[in-house]
N, C-alpha and C positions, 0 to 999 in steps of 0.2 A: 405463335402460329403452328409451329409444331405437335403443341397440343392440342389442336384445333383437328388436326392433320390425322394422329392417334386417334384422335376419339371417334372421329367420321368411320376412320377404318375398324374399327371396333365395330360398331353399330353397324356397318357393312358384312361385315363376319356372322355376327351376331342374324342377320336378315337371310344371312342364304345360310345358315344352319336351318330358322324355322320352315325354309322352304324344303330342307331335304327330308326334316325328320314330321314336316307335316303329312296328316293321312290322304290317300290317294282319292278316297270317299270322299263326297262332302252331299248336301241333304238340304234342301230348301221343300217350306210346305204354304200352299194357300189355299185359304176355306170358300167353298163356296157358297155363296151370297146373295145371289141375284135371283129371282124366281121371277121366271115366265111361262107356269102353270097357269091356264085358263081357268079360271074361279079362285085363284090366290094358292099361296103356302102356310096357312093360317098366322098364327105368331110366332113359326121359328123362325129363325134370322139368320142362323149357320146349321146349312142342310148336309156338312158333310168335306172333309180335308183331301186335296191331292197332294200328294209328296214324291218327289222327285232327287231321286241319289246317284250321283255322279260315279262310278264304280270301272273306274280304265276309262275305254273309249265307249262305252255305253252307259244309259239311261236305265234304271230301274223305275218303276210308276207304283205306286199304294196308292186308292183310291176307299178310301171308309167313305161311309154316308153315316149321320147323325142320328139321332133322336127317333129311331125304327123304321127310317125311310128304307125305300129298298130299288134294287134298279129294274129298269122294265127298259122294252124297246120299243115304241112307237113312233106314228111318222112325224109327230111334232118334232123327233131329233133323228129323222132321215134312219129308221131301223135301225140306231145305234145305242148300246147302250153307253158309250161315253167318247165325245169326238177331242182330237186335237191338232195342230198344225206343225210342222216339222218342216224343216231345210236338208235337202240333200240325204232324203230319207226314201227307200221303197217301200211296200207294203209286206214286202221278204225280210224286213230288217225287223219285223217288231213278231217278238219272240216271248215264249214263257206265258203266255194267256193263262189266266186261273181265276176261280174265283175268290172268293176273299172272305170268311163267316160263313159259308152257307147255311141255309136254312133246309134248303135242297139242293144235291148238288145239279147243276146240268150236264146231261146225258150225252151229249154232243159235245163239251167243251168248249171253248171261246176260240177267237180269231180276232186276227187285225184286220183292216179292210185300207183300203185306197179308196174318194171317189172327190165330187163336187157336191158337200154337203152344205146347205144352207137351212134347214130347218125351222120355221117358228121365230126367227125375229131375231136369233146368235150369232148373223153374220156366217162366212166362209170357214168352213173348215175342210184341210186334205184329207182326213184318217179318221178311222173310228175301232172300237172296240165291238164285236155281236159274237151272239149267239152263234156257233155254227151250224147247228141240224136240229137243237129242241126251242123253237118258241117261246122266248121268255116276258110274258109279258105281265109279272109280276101280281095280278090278282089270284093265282092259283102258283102250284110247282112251275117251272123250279124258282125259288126265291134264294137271293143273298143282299148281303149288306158291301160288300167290297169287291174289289175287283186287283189285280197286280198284273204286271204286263213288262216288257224290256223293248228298248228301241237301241237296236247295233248302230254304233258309229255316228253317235250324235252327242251332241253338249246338252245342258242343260239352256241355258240361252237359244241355243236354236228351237228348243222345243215348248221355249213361252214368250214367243211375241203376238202381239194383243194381234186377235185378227181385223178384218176393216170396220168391223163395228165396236172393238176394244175391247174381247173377251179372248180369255187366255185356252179356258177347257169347260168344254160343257158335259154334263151326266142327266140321264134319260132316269126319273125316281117317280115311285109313287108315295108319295106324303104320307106319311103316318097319321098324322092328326086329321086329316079328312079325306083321304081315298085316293085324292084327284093324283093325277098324273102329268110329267111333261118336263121340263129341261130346265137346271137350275144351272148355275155357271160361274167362273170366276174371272171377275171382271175388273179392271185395271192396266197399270202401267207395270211390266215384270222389273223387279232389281232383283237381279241376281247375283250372288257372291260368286265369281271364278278364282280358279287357283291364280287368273296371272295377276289378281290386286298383288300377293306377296313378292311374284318379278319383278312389278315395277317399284314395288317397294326396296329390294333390293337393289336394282339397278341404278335408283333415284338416290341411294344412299352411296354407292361405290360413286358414284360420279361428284356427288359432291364430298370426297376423299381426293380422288385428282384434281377436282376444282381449289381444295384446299392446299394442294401439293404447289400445284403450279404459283401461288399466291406465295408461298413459303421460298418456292426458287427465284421467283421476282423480287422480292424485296432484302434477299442475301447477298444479290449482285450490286 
């Protein structure tokens, strides 16, 4: 029992080392899939990845779009060129707007927005990504392929539950392969990795250390 005893507490040691010397970063990415462009997306299948990296207590956002799609802003996705949902988020908190590739850059730069977006058949979303002063509606200047953005003081988890129709983030593209335009999205159930899977793994491992302890002092009596 003893040795039972040592090893638990080993493998406890062992758990919250990986916890302290693990990085503070961590990076989850999903592609988006879903096309509800009026006249179809021809045969791509993935229009394009959002990646989201944990960095302290804010969210970093990379948004590439695929196969030479590009983004535009139209009302199919409420003047946005990419919406998303957030907890205990204001429209002050999303920071570092850029574009991402351009092709052109925009002249007015990006912004976050606040509002009650429902757009085109993706369901609710709080927040979006535009244009702030030049028009971007992707058949002329300014054109890009990506987008980057920061949300202060949020998780990754708060910033991808499915909204009530089950889509996590939508982007406003015009399709390479045939012109058209309109909101493609990523749609599903989020699993997200958090730092505290390694707490509870730690703690789950110290406890059964005293659970083996206690076990060793009962049957010595």
């Amino acid at each position: 029992m003893k040795g039972v005893f040592q090893a638990a507490l080993v493998l406890a040691v062992i758990a919250v080392g990986f916890m302290i010397a693990a990085p503070p970063a961590h990076a989850v990415t999903f592609d988006l899939t879903s096309c509800h462009v009026t006249g179809g997306c021809g045969t791509q299948t993935v229009f394009g990845t959002v990646t989201l990296t944990q960095v302290g207590a804010n969210v970093n956002f990379d948004v590439e779009l695929a196969g030479g799609n590009r983004f535009v802003e139209t009302g199919a996705a409420d003047q946005q060129l990419f919406k998303f949902n957030a907890t205990g988020v204001v429209a002050a908190d999303i920071v570092n707007e850029a574009t991402a590739n351009p092709l052109n850059a925009v002249a007015g730069g990006l912004q976050g927005s606040a509002g009650a977006f429902n757009g085109d058949g993706t369901g609710d979303f709080g927040f979006g990504i535009n244009c702030a002063t030049d028009p971007c509606n992707g058949g002329s200047t300014p054109t890009f392929t990506g987008l980057t953005f920061t949300v202060n003081g949020a998780t990754i988890a708060e910033l991808t539950a499915p909204n009530n129709l089950g889509n996590i983030f939508v982007a406003d593209v015009l399709i390479a392969s045939n012109g058209l335009t309109g909101p493609v999205d990523v749609t599903g159930v989020s699993a997200v990795p958090e730092p505290a899977t390694l707490t509870l793994l730690g703690v789950g491992l110290v406890g059964l250390g005293f659970a083996a302890r206690r076990r060793a002092r009962r049957n010595s009596r």
